[in-house]
N, CA, C and O atoms as a MOPAC input file, in Angstrom:
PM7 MOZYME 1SCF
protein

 N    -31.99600 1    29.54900 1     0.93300 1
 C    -32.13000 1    29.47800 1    -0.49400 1
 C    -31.10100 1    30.41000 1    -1.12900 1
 O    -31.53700 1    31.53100 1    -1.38800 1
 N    -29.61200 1    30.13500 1    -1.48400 1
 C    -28.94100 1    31.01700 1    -1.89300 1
 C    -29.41100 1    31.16900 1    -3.18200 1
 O    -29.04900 1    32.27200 1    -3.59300 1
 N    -29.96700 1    30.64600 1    -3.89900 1
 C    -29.91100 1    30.68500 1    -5.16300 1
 C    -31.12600 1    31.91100 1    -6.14600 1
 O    -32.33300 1    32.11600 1    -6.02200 1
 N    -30.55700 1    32.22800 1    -6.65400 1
 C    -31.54600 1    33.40100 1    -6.83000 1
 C    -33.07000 1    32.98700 1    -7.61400 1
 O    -34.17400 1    33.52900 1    -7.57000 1
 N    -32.61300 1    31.89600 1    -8.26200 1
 C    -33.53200 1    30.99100 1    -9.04000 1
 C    -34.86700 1    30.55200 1    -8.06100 1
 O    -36.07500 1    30.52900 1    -8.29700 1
 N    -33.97800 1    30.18300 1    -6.72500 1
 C    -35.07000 1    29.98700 1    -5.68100 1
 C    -35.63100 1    31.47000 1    -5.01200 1
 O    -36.86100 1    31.51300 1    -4.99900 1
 N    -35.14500 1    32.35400 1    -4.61000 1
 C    -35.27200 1    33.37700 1    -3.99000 1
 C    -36.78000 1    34.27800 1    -4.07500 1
 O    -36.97000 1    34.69300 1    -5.21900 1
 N    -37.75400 1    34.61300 1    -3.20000 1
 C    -38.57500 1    34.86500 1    -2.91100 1
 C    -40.28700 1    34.05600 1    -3.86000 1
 O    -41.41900 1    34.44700 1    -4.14500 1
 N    -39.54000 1    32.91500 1    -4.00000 1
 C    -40.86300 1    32.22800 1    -4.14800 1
 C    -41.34700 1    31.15700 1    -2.84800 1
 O    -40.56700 1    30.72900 1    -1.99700 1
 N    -42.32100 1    30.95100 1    -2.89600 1
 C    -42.95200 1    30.51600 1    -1.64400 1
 C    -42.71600 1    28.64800 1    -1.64600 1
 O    -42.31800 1    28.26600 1    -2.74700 1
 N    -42.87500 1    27.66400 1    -0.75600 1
 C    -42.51800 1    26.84100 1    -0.66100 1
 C    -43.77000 1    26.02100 1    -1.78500 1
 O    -43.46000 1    25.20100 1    -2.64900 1
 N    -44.66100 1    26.31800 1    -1.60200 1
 C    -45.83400 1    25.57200 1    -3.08500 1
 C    -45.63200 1    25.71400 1    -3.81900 1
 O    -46.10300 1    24.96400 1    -4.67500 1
 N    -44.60800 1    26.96100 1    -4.29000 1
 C    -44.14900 1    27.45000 1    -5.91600 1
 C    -42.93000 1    26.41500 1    -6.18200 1
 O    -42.67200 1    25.85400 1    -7.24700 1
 N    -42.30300 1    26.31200 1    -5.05100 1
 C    -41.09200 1    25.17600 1    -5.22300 1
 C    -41.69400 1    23.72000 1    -5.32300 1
 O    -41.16600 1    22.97200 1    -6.14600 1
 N    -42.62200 1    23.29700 1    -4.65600 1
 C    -43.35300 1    21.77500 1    -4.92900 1
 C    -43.59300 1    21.96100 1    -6.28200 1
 O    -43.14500 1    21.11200 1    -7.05300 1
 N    -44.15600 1    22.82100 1    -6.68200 1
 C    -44.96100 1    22.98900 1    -8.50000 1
 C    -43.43700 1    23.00800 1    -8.85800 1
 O    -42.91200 1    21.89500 1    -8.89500 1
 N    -43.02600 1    23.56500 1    -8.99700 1
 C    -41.82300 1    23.79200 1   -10.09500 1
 C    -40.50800 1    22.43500 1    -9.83700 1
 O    -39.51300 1    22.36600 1   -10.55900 1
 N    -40.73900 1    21.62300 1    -8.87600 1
 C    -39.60700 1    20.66000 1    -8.45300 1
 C    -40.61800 1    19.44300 1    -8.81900 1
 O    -40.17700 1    18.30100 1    -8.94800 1
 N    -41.75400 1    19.69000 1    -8.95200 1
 C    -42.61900 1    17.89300 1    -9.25900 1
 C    -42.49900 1    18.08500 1   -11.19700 1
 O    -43.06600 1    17.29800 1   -11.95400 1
 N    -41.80900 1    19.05700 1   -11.59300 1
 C    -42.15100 1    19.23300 1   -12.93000 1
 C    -40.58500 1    19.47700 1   -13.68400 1
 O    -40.31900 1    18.86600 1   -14.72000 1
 N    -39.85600 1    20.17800 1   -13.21800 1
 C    -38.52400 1    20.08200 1   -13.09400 1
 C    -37.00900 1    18.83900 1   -12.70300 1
 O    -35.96500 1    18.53800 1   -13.28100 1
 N    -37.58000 1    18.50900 1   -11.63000 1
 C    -36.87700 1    17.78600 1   -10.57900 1
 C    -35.24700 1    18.11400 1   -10.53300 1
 O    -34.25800 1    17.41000 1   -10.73600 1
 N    -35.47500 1    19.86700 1   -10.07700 1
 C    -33.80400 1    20.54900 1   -10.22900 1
 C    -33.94300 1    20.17200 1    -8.99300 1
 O    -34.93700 1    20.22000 1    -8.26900 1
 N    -32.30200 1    19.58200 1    -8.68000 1
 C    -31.53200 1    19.42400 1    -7.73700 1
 C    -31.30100 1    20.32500 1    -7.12200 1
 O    -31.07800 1    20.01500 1    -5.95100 1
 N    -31.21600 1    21.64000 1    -7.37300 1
 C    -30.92500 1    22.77400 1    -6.55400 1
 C    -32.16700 1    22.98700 1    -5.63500 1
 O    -31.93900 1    22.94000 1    -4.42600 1
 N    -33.28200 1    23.18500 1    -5.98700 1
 C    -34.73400 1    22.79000 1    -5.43900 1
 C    -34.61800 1    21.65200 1    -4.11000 1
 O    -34.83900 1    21.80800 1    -2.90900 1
 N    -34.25100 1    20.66500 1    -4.76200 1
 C    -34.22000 1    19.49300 1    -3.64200 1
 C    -33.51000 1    19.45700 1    -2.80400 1
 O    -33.85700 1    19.04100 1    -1.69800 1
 N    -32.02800 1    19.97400 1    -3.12000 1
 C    -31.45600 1    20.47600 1    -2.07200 1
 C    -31.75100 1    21.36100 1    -0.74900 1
 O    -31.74300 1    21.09500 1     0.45300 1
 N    -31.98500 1    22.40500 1    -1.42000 1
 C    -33.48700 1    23.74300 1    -0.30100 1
 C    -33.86700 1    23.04100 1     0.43200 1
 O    -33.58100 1    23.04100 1     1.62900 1
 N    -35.17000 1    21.69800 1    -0.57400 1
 C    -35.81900 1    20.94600 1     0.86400 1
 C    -35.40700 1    20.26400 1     1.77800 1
 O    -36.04400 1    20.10300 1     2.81900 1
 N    -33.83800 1    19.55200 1     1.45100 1
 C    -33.12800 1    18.94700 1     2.59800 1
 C    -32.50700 1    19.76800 1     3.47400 1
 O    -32.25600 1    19.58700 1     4.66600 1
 N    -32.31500 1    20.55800 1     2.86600 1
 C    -31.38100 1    21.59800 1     3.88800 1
 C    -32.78700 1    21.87500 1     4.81600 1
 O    -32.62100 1    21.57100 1     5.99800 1
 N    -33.86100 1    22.29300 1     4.55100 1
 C    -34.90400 1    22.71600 1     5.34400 1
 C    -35.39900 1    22.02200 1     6.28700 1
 O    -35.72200 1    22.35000 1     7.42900 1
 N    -35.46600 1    20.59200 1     5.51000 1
 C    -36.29400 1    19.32600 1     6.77500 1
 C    -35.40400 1    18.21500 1     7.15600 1
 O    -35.68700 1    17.03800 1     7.38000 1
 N    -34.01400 1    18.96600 1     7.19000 1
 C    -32.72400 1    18.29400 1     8.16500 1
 C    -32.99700 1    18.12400 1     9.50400 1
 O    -32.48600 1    17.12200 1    10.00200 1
 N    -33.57000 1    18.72900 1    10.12800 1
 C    -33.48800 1    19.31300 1    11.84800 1
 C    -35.28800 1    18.06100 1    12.09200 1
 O    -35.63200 1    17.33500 1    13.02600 1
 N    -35.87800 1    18.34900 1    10.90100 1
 C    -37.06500 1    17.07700 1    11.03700 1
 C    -36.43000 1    15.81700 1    11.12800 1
 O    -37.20300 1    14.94800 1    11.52900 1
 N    -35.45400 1    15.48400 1    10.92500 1
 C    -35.02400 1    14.00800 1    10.84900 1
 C    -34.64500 1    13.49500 1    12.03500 1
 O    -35.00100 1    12.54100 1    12.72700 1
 N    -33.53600 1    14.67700 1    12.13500 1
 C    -33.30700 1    14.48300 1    13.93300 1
 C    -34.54700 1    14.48900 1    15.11900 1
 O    -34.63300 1    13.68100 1    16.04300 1
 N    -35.34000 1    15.45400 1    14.87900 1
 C    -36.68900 1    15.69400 1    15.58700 1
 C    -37.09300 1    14.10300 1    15.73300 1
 O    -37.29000 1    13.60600 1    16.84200 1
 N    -37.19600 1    13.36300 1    14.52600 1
 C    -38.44200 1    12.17900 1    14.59900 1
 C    -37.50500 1    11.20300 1    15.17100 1
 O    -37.74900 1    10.59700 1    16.21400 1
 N    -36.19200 1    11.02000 1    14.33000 1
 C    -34.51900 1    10.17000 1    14.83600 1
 C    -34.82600 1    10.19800 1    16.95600 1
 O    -34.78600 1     9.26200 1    17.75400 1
 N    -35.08600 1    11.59800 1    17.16800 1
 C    -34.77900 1    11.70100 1    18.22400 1
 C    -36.27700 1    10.83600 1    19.44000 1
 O    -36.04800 1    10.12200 1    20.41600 1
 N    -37.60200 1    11.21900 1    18.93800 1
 C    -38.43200 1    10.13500 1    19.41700 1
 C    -38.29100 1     8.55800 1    19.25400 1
 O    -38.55000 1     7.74200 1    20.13800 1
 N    -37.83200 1     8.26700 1    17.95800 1
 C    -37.77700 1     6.99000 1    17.84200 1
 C    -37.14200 1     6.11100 1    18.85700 1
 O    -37.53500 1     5.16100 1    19.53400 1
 N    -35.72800 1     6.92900 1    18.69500 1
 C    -34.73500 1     6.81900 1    19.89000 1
 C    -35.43900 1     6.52900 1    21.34900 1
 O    -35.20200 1     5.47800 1    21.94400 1
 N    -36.32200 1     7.53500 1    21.88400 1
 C    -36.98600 1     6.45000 1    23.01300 1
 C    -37.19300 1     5.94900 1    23.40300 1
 O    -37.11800 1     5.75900 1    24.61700 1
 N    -37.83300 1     5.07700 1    22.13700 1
 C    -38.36500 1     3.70200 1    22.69600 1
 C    -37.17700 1     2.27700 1    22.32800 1
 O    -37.24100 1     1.06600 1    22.54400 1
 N    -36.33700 1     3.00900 1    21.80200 1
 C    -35.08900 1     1.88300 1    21.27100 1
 C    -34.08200 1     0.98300 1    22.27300 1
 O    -33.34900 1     1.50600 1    23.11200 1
 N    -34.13900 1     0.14500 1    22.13500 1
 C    -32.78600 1    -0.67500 1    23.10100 1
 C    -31.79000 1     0.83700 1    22.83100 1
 O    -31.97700 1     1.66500 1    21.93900 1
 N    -30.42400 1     0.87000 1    24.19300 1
 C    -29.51800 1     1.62800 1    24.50600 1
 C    -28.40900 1     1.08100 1    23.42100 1
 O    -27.55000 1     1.90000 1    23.09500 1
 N    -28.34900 1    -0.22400 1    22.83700 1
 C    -27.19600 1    -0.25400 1    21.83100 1
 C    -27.61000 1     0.40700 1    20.42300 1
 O    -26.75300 1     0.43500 1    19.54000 1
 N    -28.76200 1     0.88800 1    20.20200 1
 C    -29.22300 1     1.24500 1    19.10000 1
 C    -28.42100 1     2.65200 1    18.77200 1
 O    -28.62400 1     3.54800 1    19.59100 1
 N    -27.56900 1     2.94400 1    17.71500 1
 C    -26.88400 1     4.77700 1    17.94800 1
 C    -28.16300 1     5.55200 1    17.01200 1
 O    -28.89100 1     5.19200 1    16.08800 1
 N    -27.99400 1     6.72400 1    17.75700 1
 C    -28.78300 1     7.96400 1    18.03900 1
 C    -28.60100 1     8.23500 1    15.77300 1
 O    -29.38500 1     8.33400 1    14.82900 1
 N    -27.06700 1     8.23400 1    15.98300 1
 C    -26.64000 1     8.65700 1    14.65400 1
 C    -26.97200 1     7.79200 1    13.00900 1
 O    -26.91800 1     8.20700 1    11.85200 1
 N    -27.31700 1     6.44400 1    13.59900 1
 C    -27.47200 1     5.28000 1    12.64700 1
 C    -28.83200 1     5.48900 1    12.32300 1
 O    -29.19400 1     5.44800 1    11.14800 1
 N    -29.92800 1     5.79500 1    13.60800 1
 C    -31.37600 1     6.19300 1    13.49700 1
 C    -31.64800 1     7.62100 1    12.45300 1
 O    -32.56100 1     7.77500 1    11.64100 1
 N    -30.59300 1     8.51000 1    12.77400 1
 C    -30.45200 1     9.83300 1    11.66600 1
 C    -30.64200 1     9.51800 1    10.28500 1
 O    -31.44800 1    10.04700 1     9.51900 1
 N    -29.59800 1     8.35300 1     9.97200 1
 C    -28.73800 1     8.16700 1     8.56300 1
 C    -30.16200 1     7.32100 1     7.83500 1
 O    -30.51800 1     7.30300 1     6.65600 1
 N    -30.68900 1     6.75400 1     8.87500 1
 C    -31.94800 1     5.90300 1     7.93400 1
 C    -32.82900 1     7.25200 1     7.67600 1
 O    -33.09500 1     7.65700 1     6.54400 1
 N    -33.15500 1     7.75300 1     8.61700 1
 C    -34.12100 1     8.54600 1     8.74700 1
 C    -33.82300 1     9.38800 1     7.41400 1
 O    -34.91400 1     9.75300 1     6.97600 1
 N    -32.68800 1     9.88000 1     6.52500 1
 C    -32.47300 1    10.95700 1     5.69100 1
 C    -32.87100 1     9.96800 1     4.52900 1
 O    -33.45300 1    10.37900 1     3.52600 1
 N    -32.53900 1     8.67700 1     4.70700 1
 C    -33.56500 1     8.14800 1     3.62200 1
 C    -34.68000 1     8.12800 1     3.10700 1
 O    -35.08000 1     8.04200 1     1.94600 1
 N    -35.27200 1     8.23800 1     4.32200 1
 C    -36.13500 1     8.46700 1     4.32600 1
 C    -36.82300 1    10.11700 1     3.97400 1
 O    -37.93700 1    10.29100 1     3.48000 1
 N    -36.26600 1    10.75000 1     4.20000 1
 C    -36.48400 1    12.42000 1     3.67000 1
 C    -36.15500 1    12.19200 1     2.13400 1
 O    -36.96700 1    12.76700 1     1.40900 1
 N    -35.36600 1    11.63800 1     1.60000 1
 C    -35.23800 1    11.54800 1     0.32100 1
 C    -36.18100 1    10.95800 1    -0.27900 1
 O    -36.53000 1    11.43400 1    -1.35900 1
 N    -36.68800 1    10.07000 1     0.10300 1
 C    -37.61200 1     9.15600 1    -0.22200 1
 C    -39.03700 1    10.31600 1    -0.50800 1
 O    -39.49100 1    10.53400 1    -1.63100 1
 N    -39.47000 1    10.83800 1     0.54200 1
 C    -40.68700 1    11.48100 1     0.86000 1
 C    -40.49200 1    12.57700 1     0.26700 1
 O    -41.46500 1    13.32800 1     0.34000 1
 N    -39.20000 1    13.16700 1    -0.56700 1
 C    -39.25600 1    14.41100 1    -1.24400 1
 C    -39.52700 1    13.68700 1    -2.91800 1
 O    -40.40700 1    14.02500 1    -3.71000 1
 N    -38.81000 1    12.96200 1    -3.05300 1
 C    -39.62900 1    11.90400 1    -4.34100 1
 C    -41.02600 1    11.85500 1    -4.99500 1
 O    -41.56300 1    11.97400 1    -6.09600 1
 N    -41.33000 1    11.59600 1    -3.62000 1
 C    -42.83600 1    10.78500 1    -3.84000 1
 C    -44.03400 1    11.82500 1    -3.08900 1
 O    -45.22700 1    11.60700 1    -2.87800 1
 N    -43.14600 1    13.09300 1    -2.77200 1
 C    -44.51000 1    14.07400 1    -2.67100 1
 C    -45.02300 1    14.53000 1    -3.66900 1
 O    -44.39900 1    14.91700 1    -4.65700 1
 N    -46.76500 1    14.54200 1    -3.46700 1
 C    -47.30100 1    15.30000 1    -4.56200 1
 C    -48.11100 1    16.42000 1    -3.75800 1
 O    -48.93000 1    16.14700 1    -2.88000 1
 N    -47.75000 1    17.82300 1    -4.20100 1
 C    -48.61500 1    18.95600 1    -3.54800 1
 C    -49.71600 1    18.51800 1    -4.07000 1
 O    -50.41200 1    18.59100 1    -3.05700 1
 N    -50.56400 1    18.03200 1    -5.04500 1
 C    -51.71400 1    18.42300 1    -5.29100 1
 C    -52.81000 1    17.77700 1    -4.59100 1
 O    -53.95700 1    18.02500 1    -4.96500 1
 N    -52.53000 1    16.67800 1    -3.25500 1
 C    -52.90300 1    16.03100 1    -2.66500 1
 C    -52.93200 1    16.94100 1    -1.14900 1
 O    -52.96100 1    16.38600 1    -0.05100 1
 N    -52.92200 1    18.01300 1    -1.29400 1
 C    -52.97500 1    19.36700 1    -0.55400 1
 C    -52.86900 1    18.53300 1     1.22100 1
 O    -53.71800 1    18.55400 1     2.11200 1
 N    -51.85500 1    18.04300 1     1.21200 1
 C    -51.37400 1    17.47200 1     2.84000 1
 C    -49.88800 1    18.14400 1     3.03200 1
 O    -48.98100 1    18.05300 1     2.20500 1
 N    -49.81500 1    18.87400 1     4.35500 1
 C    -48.73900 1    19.38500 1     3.92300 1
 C    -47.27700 1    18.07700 1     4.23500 1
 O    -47.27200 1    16.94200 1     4.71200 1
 N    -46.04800 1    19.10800 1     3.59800 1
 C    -44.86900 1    18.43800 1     3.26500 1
 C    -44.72800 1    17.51200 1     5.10700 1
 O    -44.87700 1    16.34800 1     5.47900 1
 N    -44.51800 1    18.28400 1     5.51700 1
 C    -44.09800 1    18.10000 1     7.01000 1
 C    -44.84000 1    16.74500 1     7.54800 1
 O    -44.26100 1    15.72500 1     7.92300 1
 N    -45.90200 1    16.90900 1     7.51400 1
 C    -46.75200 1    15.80400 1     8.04700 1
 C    -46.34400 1    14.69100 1     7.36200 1
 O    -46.05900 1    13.81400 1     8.17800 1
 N    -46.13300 1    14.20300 1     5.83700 1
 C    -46.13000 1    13.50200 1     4.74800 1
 C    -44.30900 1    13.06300 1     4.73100 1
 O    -43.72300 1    12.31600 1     3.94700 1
 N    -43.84800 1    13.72300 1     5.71700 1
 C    -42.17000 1    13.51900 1     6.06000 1
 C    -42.20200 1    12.73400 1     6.64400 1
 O    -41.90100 1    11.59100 1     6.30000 1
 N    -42.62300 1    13.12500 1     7.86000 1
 C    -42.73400 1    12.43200 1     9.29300 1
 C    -42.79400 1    11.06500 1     9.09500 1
 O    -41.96700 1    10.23200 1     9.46600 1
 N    -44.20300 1    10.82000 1     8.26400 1
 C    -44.25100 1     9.39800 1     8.39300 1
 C    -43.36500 1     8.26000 1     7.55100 1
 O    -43.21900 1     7.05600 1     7.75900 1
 N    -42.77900 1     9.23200 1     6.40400 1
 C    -41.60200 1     8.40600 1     5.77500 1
 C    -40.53300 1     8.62400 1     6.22200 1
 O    -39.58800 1     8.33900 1     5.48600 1
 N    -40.33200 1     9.00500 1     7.11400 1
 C    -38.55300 1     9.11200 1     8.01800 1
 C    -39.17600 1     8.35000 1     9.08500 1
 O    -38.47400 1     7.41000 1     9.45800 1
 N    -40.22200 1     8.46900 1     9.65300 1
 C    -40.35300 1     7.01400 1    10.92700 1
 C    -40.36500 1     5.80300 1    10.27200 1
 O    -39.83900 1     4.75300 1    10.63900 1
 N    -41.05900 1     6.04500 1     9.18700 1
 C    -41.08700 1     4.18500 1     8.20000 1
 C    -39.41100 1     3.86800 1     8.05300 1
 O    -38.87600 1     2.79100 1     8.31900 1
 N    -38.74500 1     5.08400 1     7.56500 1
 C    -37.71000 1     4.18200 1     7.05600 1
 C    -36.58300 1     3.91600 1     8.39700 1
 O    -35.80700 1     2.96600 1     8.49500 1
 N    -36.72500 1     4.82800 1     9.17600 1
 C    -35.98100 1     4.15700 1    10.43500 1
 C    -36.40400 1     2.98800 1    10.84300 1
 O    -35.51700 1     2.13600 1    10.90700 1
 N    -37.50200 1     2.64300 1    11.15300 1
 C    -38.11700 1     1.56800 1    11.38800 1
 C    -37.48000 1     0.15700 1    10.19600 1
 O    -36.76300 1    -0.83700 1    10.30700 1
 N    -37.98200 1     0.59900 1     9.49500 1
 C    -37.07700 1    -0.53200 1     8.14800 1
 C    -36.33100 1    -0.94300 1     8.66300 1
 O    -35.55400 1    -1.72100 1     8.11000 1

């Protein structure tokens, strides 16, 4: 979080203030944060995939999917972010 705007508030203070805001600098934070999740789920999917399928094409859907699921999260449905990722970066690889 370089930004000082972000700097020592907690990740629920950023859901409240980014579902009401929708600063880009905010949303950024969360991609930068649940980058390494994409690959994580990219990388199970990959398992079960035919060998012509690329590792990297499964990524590129998958961040759609992170975009997607940073959209359409609502904290007040108290599930956390992570879990509520997962299943929209496997949906949209899958797509």
């Amino acid at each position: 979080m370089a930004d000082n705007l972000l700097d020592g508030k907690t990740e629920e203070e950023l859901w409240v203030d980014y579902k009401v805001s929708r600063d880009p600098r905010i949303r950024d934070t969360f991609i930068e944060q649940y980058a390494p999740l994409v690959k994580y789920v990219a990388g199970k999917v990959a398992m079960g995939m035919p060998h012509n399928v690329e590792f990297d094409d499964l990524v590129g859907f998958g961040v759609f999917g992170l975009f997607d699921a940073i959209e359409k999260f609502d904290p007040d449905k108290h599930v956390k972010f992570k879990t509520y990722a997962v299943t929209r970066i496997r949906g949209a690889i899958f797509d």
